[in-house]
C-alpha positions in Angstrom: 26.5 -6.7 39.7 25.4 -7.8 43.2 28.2 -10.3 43.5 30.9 -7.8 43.0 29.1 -4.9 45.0 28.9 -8.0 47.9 32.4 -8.6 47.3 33.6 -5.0 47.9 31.6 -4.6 50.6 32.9 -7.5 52.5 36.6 -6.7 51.8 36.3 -3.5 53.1 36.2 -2.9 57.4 35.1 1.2 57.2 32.9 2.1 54.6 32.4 5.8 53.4 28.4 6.1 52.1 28.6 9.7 49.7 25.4 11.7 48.9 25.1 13.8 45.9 25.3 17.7 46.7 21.1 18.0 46.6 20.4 15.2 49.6 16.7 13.8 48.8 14.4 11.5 50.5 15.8 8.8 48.9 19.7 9.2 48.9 19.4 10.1 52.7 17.2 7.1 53.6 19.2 4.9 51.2 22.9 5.9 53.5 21.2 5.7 56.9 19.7 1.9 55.5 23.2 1.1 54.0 24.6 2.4 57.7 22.1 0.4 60.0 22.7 -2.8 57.8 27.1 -2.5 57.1 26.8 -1.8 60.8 24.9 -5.0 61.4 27.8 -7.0 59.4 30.7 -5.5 61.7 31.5 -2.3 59.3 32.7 1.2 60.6 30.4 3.5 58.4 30.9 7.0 58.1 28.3 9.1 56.0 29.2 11.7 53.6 27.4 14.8 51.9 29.0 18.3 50.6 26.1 20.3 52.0 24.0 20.3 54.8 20.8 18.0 55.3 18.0 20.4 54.2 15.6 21.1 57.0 12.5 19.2 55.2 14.6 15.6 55.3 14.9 16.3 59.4 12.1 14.0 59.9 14.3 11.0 59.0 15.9 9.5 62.2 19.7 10.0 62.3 19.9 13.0 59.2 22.3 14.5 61.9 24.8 11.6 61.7 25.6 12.9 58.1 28.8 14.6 58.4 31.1 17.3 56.1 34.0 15.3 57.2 35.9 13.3 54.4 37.4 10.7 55.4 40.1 9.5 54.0 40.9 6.3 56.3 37.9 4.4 54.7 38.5 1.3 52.7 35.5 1.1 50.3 33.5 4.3 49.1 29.3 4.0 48.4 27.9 6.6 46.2 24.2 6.6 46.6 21.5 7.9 44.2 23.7 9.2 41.6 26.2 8.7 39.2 26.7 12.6 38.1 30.1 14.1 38.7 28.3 17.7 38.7 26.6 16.6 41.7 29.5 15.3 43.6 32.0 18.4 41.9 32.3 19.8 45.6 34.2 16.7 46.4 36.9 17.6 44.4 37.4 20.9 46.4 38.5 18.8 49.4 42.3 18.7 49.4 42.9 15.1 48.2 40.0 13.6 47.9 40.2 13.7 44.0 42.8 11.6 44.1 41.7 9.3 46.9 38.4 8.6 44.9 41.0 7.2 41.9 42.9 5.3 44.1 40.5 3.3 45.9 37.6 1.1 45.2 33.7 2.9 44.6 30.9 0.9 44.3 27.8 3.3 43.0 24.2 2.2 43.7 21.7 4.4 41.4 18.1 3.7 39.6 18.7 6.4 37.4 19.6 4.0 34.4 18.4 6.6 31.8 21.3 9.4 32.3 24.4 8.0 31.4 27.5 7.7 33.6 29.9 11.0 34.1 32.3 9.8 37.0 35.7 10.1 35.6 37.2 7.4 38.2 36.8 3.8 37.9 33.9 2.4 39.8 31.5 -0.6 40.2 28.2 0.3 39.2 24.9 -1.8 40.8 22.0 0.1 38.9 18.8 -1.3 37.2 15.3 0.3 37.0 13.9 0.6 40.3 11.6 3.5 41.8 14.5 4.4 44.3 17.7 3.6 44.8 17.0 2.5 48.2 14.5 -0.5 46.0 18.2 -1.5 45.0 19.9 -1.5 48.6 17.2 -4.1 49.5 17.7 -6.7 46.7 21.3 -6.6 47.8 20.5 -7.2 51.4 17.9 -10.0 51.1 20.2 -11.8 48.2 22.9 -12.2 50.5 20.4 -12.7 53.8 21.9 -9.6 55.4 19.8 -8.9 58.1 17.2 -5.7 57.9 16.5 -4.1 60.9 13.2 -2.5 61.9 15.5 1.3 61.7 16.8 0.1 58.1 12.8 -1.0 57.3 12.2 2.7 58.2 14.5 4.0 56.4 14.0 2.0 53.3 10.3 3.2 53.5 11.2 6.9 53.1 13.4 6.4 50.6 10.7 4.9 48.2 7.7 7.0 49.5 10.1 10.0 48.9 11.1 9.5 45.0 7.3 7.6 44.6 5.4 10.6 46.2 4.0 8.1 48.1 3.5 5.7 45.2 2.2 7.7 43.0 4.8 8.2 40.2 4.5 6.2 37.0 7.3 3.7 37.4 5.9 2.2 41.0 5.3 -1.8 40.1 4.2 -4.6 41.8 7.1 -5.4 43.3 7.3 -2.1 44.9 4.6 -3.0 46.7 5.7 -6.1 47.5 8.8 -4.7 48.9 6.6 -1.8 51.2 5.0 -4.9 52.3 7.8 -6.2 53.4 9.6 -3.4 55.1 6.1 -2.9 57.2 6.8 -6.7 58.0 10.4 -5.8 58.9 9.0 -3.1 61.2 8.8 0.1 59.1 5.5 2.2 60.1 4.1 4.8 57.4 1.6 6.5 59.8 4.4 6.9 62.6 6.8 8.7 59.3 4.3 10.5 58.0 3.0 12.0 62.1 7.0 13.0 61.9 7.4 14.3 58.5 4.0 16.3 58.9 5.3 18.3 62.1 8.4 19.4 60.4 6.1 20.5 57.1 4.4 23.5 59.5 4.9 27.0 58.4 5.6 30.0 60.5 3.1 32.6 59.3 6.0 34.5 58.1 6.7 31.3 55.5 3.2 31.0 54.8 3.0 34.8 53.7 6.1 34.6 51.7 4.6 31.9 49.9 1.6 34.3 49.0 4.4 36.9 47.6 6.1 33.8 45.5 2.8 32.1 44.0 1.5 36.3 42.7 5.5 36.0 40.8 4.8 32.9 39.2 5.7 33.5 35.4 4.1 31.4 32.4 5.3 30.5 28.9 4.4 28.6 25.8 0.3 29.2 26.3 0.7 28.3 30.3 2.9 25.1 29.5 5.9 25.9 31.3 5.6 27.8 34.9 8.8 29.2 36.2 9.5 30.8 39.5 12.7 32.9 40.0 14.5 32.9 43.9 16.9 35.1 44.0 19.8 35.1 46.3 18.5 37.4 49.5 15.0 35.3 49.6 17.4 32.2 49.8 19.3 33.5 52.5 16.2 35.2 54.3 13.7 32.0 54.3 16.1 28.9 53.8 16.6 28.4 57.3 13.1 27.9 57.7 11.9 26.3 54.5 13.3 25.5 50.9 11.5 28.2 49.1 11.4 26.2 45.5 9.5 23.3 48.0 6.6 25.7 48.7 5.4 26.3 45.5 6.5 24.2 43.0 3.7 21.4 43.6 1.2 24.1 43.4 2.4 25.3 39.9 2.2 22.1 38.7 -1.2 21.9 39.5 -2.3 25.1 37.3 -4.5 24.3 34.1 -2.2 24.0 31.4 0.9 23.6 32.9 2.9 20.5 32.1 6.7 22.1 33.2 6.9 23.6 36.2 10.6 25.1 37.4 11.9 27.1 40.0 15.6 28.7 39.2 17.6 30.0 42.4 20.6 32.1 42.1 23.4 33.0 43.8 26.1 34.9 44.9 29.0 33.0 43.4 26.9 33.1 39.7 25.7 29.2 40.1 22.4 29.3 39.0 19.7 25.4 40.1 16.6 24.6 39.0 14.6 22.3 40.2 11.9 20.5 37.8 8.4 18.6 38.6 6.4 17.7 35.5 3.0 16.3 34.5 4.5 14.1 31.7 8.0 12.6 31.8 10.6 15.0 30.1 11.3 16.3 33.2 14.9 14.3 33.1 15.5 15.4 29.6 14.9 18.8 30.0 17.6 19.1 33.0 20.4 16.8 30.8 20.1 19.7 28.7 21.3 21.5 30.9 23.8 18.7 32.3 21.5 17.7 35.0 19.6 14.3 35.7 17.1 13.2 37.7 13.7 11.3 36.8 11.4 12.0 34.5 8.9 13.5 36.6 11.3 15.3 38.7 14.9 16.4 38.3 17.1 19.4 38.5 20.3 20.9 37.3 23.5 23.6 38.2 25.3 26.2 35.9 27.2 28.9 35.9 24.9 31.3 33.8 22.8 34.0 34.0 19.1 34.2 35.3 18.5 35.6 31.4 20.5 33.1 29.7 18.7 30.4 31.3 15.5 31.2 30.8 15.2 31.4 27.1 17.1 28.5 27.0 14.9 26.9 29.3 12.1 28.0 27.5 13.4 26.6 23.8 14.3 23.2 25.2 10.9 23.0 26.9 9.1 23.4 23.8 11.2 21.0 21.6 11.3 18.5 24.9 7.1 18.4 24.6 6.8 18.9 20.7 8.9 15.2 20.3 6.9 13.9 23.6 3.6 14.8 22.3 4.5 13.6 18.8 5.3 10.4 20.0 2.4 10.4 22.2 0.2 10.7 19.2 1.8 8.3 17.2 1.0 5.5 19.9 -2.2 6.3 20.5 -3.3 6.4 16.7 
């Protein structure tokens, strides 16, 4: 896998880097690491997203490099972070760029290994079990003695604190660390990220009072396992441009007694309907592939074209088988 990922990259002179539609921590600190280091080895980058980089990620140095521009003169594309066709599907409303994705080489670098690969146009995938995608990007870069800057530490950094919550997360392993280690070597600082990512976490009092109106609408199911939150179009519009509205409540309604699923479902104009999942045991990936969503098991999400109604019972029914089988099997190991 790394051979051939270093063989594309070094056959091609400008390099498109693509984000899925729902830019994260990781996906946006794994392009700007991919651009500082291509960069380093003589490569025009250009990076890619279908949406705009929420405000929350704005922390990250050089978020406003990412660009709606397809472009169509790059050589070699990167996909970063996922390997889900539903989360690149605004791609393919770009006049040509469906067939310019068949016609020229993609190399995908994902950690998701558990959902299975949708792209319908051939690709070379470099994926293995990693906390972050960007956990990947590094392996590839100190293989082949590609040289790390102290911006591409940084980047790195957020990428893996993101998708660990800050190391936290079940599938964090010693060589994480080792690797953190490393990128603080490299000259990554975590107090210097975290002064940054802090400021741009304040709330107007406006946002902080909203948030009192969302946490009293907080709805529960199956005996307080499953907390759900609905965000309806005109909240989106009204409070987006300040905060992501799902972001201010969604840890907290994790955090109730009971709760093991919590979920908030936006919906919109055009019908499209996201959730966004954290969990307190890992189905949180299953539940969304239900759905046709992916993610990690502690945290994922998913997009339809449904109703708020629909989706809920559903949501609800595939909740309760999703923690029947996990606490079944849960029981089994333990006796």
């Amino acid at each position: 896998m790394y051979e051939s990922a270093k063989s594309l990259i070094e056959s091609a002179q400008k390099i498109m880097v693509i984000q899925a539609e729902n830019p994260d921590g990781d996906s946006l600190g794994s392009a700007l690491a991919l651009e500082e280091i291509l960069s380093d080895l003589g490569k025009a980058v250009h990076l890619y997203c279908d949406v705009d980089i929420p405000k929350y990620l704005r922390y990250i140095n050089g978020w406003d490099r990412v660009t709606q521009e397809f472009d169509t003169s790059a050589e070699l594309v990167i996909i970063v972070d996922t390997t889900s066709e539903t989360l690149i599907s605004k791609v393919y409303e770009i006049p040509g760029a469906r067939q310019f994705l068949e016609s020229h080489p993609v190399l995908v670098i994902d950690h998701h290994i558990e959902t299975a690969t949708t792209l319908p146009f051939a690709h070379e995938l470099l994926a293995e079990e990693a906390v972050a995608t960007t956990e990947i990007i590094y392996k590839l870069a100190t293989k082949f003695n590609w040289n790390i800057t102290s911006q591409a530490a940084e980047d790195m950094m957020i990428a893996i604190m993101s998708d660990s919550l800050g190391l936290t997360t079940h599938n964090v392993t010693a060589e994480t660390f080792h690797i953190v280690g490393e990128l603080v070597a490299l000259g990554a600082h975590s107090n210097t990220i975290e002064e940054r990512r802090r400021e741009f976490m304040k709330k107007s009092p406006e946002i902080l009072a909203y948030k009192g109106r969302l946490l009293e609408r907080i709805e529960y199911s199956l005996d307080g396992q499953l907390a759900t939150i609905h965000i309806p179009w005109e909240e989106i519009a009204e409070f987006s441009d300040q905060y992501n509205p799902s972001v201010l409540v969604l840890d907290e309604m994790r955090l109730v007694n009971e709760v093991k699923i919590a979920v908030a479902l936006k919906t919109y104009p055009d019908g499209k309907l996201t959730g966004k999942i954290r969990s307190n045991v890992p189905i949180a990936e299953q539940i969304a592939g239900f759905f046709g969503g992916g993610g990690h098991t502690y945290a994922s999400g998913f997009r339809v074209f449904e109703s708020y109604d629909k989706i809920l019972s559903e949501l609800i029914t595939v909740t309760d088988k999703a923690l029947s089988v996990y606490e079944g099997k849960h029981e089994s190991s333990v006796s």
